[in-house]
C-alpha positions in Angstrom: -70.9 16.5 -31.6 -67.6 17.4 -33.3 -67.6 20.6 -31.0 -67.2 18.0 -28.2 -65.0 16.1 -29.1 -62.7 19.2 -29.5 -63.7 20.6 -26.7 -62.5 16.9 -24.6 -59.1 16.6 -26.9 -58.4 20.8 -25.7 -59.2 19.7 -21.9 -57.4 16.3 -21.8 -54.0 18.5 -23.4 -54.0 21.5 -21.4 -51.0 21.9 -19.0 -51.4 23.6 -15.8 -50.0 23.3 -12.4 -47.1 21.3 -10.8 -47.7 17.5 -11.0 -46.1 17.2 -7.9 -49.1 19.2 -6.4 -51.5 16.6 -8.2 -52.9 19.0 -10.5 -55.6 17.5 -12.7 -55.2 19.6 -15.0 -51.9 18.1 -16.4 -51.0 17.1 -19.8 -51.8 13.2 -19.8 -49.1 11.9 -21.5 -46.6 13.9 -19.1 -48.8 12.8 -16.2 -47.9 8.7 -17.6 -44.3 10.0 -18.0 -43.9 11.2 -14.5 -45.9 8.2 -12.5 -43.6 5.8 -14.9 -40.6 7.5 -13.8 -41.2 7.3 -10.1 -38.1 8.4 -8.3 -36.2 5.4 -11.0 -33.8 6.7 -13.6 -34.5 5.5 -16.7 -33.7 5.0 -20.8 -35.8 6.3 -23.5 -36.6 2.8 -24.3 -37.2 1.5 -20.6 -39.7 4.2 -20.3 -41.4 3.1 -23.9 -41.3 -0.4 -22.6 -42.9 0.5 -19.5 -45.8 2.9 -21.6 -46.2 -0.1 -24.2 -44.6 2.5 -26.5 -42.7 1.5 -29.5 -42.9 4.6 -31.6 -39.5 6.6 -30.4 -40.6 9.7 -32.4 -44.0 10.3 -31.6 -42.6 9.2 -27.7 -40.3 11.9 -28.3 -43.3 14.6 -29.1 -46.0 14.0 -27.0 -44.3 12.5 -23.7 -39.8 13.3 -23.7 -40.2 16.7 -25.3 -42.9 18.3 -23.7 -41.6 17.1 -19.8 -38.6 18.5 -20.7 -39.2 22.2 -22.4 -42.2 22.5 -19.0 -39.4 21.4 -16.4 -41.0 18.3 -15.1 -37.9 16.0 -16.1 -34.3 16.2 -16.8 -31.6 14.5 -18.7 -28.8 12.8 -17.5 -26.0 13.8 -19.9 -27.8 16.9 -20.9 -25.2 18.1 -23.5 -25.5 14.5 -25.3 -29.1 14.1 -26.2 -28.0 10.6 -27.7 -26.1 9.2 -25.8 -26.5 5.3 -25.3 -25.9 6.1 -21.4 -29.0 8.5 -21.5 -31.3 8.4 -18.6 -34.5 10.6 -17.6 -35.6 11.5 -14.1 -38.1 13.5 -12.6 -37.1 17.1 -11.0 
């Protein structure tokens, strides 16, 4: 039973593929991230608004962070991380 469980959190957090190709096999949270994003450029919190987020830091690890450090998403002022004129987009 536990070995399940493990098993499903391993599966539904593995990161492989391009999600532009529609890989399954992506990250969940970054999949959310992506299909909020669209082709929109949007704040930290307009994102988290959209997600029904309202936890910046744990937003930060398990959606911003990881999109960013795999490539799927870039910052607008990417020298000023906290900027109030901050926006995200997909690549």
């Amino acid at each position: 039973m536990m070995l399940e469980i493990i098993l499903d959190t391993l599966r539904e957090t593995s990161v492989v593929g391009n999600p532009e190709d529609g890989n399954p096999g992506i990250n969940p949270h970054i999949r959310k991230l992506l299909d909020t994003l669209g082709d929109e450029e949007l704040s930290a919190v307009e994102i988290m608004r959209r997600l029904g987020l309202s936890h910046r830091p744990t937003f930060r690890k398990n959606y911003l962070n990881p999109a960013l450090e795999q490539g799927y998403v870039e910052m607008s002022i990417p020298d000023k991380s906290n900027s109030q004129n901050q926006k995200c987009k997909k690549r």
